[in-house]
Steps between C-alpha positions, in 0.01 A plus 500: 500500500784374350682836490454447917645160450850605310510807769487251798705251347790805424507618829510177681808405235654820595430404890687195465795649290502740705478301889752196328749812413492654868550150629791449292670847589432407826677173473813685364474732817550175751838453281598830649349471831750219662364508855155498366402787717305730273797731430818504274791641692794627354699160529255335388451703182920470451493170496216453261506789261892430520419211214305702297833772389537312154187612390599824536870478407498471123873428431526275754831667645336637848404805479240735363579822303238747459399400167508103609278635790268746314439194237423259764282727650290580153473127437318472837267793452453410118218212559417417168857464384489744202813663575276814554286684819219582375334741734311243734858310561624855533242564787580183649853551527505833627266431730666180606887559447641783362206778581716619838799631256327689257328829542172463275307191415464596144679360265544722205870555628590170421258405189785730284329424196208564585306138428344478801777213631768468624818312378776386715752772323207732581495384878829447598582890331238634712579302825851557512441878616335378829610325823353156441882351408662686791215369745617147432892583445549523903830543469552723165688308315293499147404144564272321707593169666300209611458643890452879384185321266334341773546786741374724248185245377459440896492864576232576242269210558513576847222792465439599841893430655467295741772334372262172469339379149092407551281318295362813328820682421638201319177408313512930388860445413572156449405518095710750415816394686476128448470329160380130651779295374 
């Protein structure tokens, strides 16, 4: 009986984590939609995600270069802050951000030496052969600027492009793109 007791008691903890989280992401979602009509439009997103650049930019001089990018990109997908993927956070973000750019979800041709994760050295050398810079780098110039970063982060959250952000595509991508400062 009181095995049944500290089962109930988890899952109704986990419940209320787990409710009190969505209502919280969903709180952050009103900051994006302005007009409060159930969808994020692109100006919408500008003007909002438009603040959130710095986190991103590194240096602090305006722009991204692929390794600035790559890095901020790892930090987002690395959850447990152990400057490693370790293959869950691996799954996640290639499911979730990088996934479209790469050919195989395995990731033996990043985890170089072979301890089962993956450093940022190990990431950003395996990354750099695909597309995911260019995608964002609109205009090819090796850097990615404040607009090119939201209509890159826009493009992708929008899953089924129709050029409007709903409550379920930014609670799927929201995490990884956003660090809640």
């Amino acid at each position: 009986m009181k095995k049944d007791n500290m089962t109930t008691l988890k899952i109704k903890l986990f419940s209320l984590l787990f409710i009190s989280s969505t209502i919280l992401f969903s709180q952050e979602y009103s900051e994006f939609d302005l007009n409060s009509d159930g969808k994020v439009d692109p100006r919408e997103f500008e003007e909002v995600f438009g603040d959130r650049f710095h986190e991103w930019d590194q240096d602090a001089n305006g722009l991204l270069t692929e390794i600035e990018f790559h890095e901020a990109v790892f930090d987002r997908v690395d959850s447990n802050s152990d400057t490693f993927l370790d293959p869950n956070e691996w799954n996640e973000g290639f499911d979730y951000i990088f996934g479209d750019f790469l050919g195989t979800p395995h990731n033996n041709q990043f985890d170089v030496d072979g301890d089962h994760k993956i450093s940022k050295e190990e990431f950003h050398g395996g990354i750099k052969f695909s597309d995911f810079f260019s995608f964002y780098d609109e205009n090819g110039n090796s850097s990615i600027d404040p607009k090119e970063l939201q209509n890159g982060v826009f493009a992708h959250w929008d899953e089924d492009r129709d050029h409007l952000i709903d409550q379920r595509e930014y609670n799927t991508f929201g995490p990884y793109f956003l660090t809640g400062e």
